[in-house]
C-alpha positions, 0 to 999 in steps of 0.5 A, spaced: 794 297 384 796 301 376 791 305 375 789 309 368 785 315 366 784 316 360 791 317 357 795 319 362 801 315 364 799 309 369 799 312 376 799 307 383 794 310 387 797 306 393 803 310 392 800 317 391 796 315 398 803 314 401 806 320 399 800 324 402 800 320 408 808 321 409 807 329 408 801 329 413 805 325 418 809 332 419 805 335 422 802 332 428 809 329 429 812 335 430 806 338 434 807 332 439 814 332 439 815 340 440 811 339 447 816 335 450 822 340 448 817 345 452 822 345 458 828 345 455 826 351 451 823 355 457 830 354 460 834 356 454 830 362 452 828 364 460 820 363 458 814 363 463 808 358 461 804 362 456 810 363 452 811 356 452 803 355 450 806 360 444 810 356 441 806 351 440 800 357 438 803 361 433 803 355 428 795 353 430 795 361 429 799 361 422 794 354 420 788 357 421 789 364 417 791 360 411 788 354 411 781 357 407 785 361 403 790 355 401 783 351 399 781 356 394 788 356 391 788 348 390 782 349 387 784 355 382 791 353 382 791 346 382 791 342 389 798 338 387 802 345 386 799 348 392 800 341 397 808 341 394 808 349 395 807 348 402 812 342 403 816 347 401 814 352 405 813 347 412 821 345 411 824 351 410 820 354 417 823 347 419 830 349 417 830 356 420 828 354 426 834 349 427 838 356 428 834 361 431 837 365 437 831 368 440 824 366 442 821 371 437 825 369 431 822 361 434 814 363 434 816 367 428 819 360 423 814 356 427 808 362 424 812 360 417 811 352 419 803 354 419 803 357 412 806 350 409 801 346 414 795 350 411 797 349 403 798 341 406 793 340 409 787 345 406 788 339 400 791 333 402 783 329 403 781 333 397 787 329 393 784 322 396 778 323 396 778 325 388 783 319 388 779 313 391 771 312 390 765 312 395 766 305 396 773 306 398 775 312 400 772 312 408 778 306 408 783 311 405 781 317 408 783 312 415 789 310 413 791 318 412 787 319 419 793 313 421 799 317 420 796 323 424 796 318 430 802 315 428 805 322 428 803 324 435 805 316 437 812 317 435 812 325 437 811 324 444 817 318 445 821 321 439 821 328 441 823 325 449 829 323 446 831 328 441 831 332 447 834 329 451 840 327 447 840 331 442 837 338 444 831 339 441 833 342 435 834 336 432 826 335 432 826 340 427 831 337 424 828 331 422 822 334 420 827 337 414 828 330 413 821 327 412 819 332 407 824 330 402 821 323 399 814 327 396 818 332 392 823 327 390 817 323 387 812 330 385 812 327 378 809 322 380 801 325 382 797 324 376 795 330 372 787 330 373 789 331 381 792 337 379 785 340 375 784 348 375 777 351 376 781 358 375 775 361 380 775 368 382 779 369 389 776 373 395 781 377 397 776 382 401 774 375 405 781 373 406 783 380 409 777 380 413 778 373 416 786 373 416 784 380 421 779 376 425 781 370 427 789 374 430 784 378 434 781 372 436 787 369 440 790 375 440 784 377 445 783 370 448 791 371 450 790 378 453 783 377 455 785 380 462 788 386 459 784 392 456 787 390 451 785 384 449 777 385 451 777 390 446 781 386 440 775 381 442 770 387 441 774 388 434 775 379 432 766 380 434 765 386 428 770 382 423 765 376 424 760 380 423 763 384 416 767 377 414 759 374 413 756 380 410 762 379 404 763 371 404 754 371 403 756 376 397 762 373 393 761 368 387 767 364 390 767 365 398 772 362 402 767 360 407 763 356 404 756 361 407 751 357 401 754 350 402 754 351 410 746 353 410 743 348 406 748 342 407 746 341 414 750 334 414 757 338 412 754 344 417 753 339 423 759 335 421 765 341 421 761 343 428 763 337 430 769 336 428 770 344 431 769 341 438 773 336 438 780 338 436 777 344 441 776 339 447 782 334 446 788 338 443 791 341 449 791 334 452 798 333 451 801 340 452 797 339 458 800 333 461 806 334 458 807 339 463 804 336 467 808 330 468 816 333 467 814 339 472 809 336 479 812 330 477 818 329 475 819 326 469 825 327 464 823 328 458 824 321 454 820 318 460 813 323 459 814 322 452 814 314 452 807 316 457 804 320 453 804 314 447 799 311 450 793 315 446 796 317 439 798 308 439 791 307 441 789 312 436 793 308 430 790 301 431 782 305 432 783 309 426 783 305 420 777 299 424 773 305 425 774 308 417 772 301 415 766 302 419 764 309 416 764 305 409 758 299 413 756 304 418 753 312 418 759 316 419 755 320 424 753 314 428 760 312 429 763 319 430 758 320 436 760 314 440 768 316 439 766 323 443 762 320 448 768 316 450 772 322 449 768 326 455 768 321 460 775 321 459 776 329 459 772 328 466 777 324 468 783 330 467 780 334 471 782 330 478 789 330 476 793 331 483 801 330 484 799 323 487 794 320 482 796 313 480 801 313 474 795 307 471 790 312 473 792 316 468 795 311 462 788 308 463 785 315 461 789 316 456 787 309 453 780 311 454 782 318 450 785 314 445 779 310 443 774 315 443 778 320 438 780 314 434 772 312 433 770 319 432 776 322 427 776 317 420 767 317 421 767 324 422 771 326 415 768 320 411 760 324 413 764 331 411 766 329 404 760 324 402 755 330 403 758 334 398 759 333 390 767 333 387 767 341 385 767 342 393 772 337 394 778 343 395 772 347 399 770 342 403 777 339 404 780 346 407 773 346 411 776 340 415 783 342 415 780 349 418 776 346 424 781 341 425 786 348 426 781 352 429 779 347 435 787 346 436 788 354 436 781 355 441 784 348 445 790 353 446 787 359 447 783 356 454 789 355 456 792 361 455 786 364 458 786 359 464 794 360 465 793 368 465 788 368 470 790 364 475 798 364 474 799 371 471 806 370 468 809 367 474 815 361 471 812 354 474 816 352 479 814 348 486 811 354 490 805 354 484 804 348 483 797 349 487 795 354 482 798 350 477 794 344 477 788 348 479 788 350 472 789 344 469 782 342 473 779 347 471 781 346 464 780 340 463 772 339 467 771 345 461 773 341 455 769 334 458 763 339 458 764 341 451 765 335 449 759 332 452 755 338 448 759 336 442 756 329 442 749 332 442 751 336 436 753 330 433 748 325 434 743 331 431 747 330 425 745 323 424 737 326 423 739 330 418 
C-alpha cells in the first residue's frame, strides 16, 4: 500500500510494519532462546541456578530502567532516531557478548542488550500506531504482537539447537544478524514519524526512578540477607519521592496525570503488569525443568517448549481483528482467565507427570496469552490522544518489562529460599520442584486477580 503525506515521498506502511515487526522479534527470540543455553552456561562458567536467573534478569533490569526514559526521548528526539539508536546499542551488546570470557562481563553486555530493548520497544507501537488509523491499528498492532510469539516460537527450537551444535554464542550471533535489514532500510520511515515535540527532560525523575527500580530487584534477589531488606526499604522511600517529583514536573516520565484521570489507560497497564508478571517466568522455569528432573537435551526441550508461543502466533492477530469489532478490555480478560487455569496446573508438575499433560498446558497457556495480549495494547492506545502515543507506548513497553523483571524476582526469590545457592543436581530436585510448586500456584493466584482488575476496566 503507497501512502502520501503531504509532500513527503511516498512510503509503504506495509513495509515500514515489517521493518518494526523484524526489530521487535529480537528480543523474545533472544529471551527464549537464552533459556535453553542456560545449562551450558552454567556448566561453562560454574554458575548455581540464581546466577542462571541473572542472566536472563540483568537485561529485564536493563529494560525496565530505560524504557520511560527512552519514551520521553522518542518524544523530543524523534521516535525513528531513538528506535535506530537502539538497534545499535541491542546489536553491539549482542556482538560483545559472542566473546565475553566471564559470567560478569555476559550480565554486564546482556545489561547493555537492555538499554537497546528499551529505545526499541519504548516507541516501536507509538510508530504503528501513528502509522495506521483506529479502524486498522488493533490488526497492525496484532501482527506486531505476532512476531513476539514468533520470536519465543522459533527461540525455544532454535536456541536448542544453536546450542547444542554450535554452542550457545551462536544465538547471539544471529541476533547481530537480524538487526541489519532496519539500518539498511532506516531511510526508508517517513519524516512525520520522526516529529519532535522538543519537551523538557525530567532527569530528577529518571535518576530517582533508575535508583529505584535497582533497589527493587536487587532487594528481591537478596531478600533473605540484610542487605536486601534494607535495599527494599530504600526502593519504598525512592517510590515515595519518585511520585512527589513526577506529579510536579511539566513532562514526567511516569505519566502521573494521565494514570489518575484515564482509568482505561490506568487499569489497563495493571493489567498488562500482571500478565507479563504471571506468565514470563514459565519458560525459564520449564526450561529448567525438563533438561534437569527430566532429562532432556536442549534441541529436545526447546522443541517442547514451542507448543505456547506457536499457539501464541496463530491467536495473536485473530484476537487483534476482534479488538477492532469487540471491546479490547472484554477479550483480554478471558485470555487471563485461561492463562490462570493454566498456571494452576504448573503448579502439579512432578517427575512423572505426562509429557501430553504438559503440552496441553502449555496449548492452554498459548490460547490464553494470545487472547489477551493484542486486546490489551489496542485499549491502551485507544484511550489516549496522538501527543501521548510516545507516553503511552513507553508505558506498555514498561509494564511489559516491569512484569518480566518481577516474574524473575519471584523466582529468585523462591530459589534463595528454599535452595540457597546450592547447583541443581539430582540430590535437590525435591527441593527444586517444591519451588516450582510454589511459584507457579502464586502466579495462578495473581493472575486470577489480575482478571478482576481487568474486567473492571471493561465499567470504566
Amino acid at each position: 500500500m503507497e501512502v502520501k503525506q503531504d509532500e513527503e515521498k511516498p512510503y509503504s506502511r506495509r513495509f515500514i510494519l515489517i521493518l518494526i515487526t523484524v526489530v521487535t522479534f529480537l528480543n523474545p527470540f533472544t529471551g527464549s532462546a537464552i533459556n535453553l543455553a542456560l545449562p551450558a552456561i552454567g556448566a561453562e562458567f560454574s554458575a548455581d541456578a540464581a546466577m542462571l536467573a541473572w542472566v536472563a534478569s540483568a537485561y529485564l533490569l536493563a529494560s525496565v530502567i530505560f524504557l520511560l526514559p527512552a519514551g520521553r526521548l522518542g518524544d523530543s528526539w524523534g521516535r525513528v532516531t531513538v528506535f535506530l539508536l537502539g538497534v545499535v546499542v541491542y546489536t553491539a551488546g549482542s556482538l560483545l557478548t559472542i566473546f565475553t570470557p566471564t559470567l560478569e562481563l555476559l550480565l554486564v553486555f546482556r545489561f547493555l542488550q537492555g538499554a537497546g530493548g528499551a529505545m526499541i520497544y519504548a516507541n516501536s507501537v507509538a510508530l504503528i500506531t501513528h502509522l495506521y488509523p483506529p479502524g486498522e491499528r488493533g490488526t497492525a498492532i496484532g501482527l506486531n504482537v505476532t512476531a513476539v510469539y514468533a520470536g519465543l516460537s522459533l527461540g525455544p527450537f532454535l536456541g536448542g539447537a544453536l546450542t547444542q551444535f554450535f554452542g550457545w554464542r551462536s544465538i547471539f550471533i544471529m541476533t547481530a544478524l537480524l538487526a541489519v535489514p532496519a539500518l539498511f532500510y532506516a531511510n526508508k520511515f517517513p519524516a512525520f514519524l520522526n516529529e519532535q515535540q522538543h519537551e523538557h527532560f525530567d532527569i530528577p525523575g529518571m535518576v530517582l526512578s533508575s535508583a529505584l527500580i535497582l533497589c527493587l530487584f536487587l532487594g528481591l534477589a537478596w531478600v533473605t540477607t540484610p542487605t536486601g531488606v534494607a535495599l527494599l526499604a530504600a526502593a519504598v522511600l525512592l517510590g515515595a519521592a519518585f511520585f512527589r517529583v513526577e506529579q510536579r514536573h511539566p513532562s514526567p516520565l511516569l505519566p502521573v496525570p494521565l494514570l489518575a484521570s484515564n482509568r482505561v489507560f490506568a487499569a489497563s497497564n495493571g493489567a498488562a503488569l500482571i500478565n507479563y508478571s504471571a506468565t514470563y517466568a514459565v519458560g525459564f522455569l520449564l526450561s529448567l525443568y525438563l533438561q534437569y528432573v527430566r532429562g532432556y537435551e536442549p534441541i529436545a526441550a526447546g522443541t517442547l517448549l514451542l507448543v505456547q508461543p506457536v499457539i501464541q502466533v496463530f491467536v495473536a492477530p485473530i484476537s487483534g481483528r476482534l479488538a477492532d469489532r469487540i471491546q479490547p478490555g472484554l477479550v483480554a480478560s478471558v485470555g487471563m482467565a485461561l492463562s490462570a487455569v493454566a498456571l494452576f496446573g504448573f503448579s502439579f508438575l512432578s517427575p512423572t507427570m505426562p509429557i501430553a499433560a504438559i503440552v496441553a498446558l502449555l496449548v492452554l497457556l498459548g490460547v490464553g496469552v494470545g487472547i489477551f495480549s493484542s486486546p490489551n495494547t489496542t485499549a491502551i492506545m485507544g484511550s489516549v490522544t496522538k501527543r501521548d502515543y510516545g507516553c503511552a507506548s513507553a508505558m506498555t513497553a514498561m509494564m511489559r518489562s516491569l512484569g518480566m523483571m518481577l516474574s524473575m524476582g519471584a523466582v529468585l526469590v523462591v530459589f534463595a529460599v528454599v535452595m540457597g545457592s546450592t547447583i541443581v543436581t539430582p540430590a535437590v530436585f525435591p527441593d527444586f520442584l517444591l519451588s516450582l510448586h510454589l511459584i507457579f500456584l502464586a502466579l495462578a493466584v495473581l493472575s486470577a486477580f489480575g482478571v478482576v482488575l481487568s474486567l473492571r476496566r471493561n465499567k470504566c
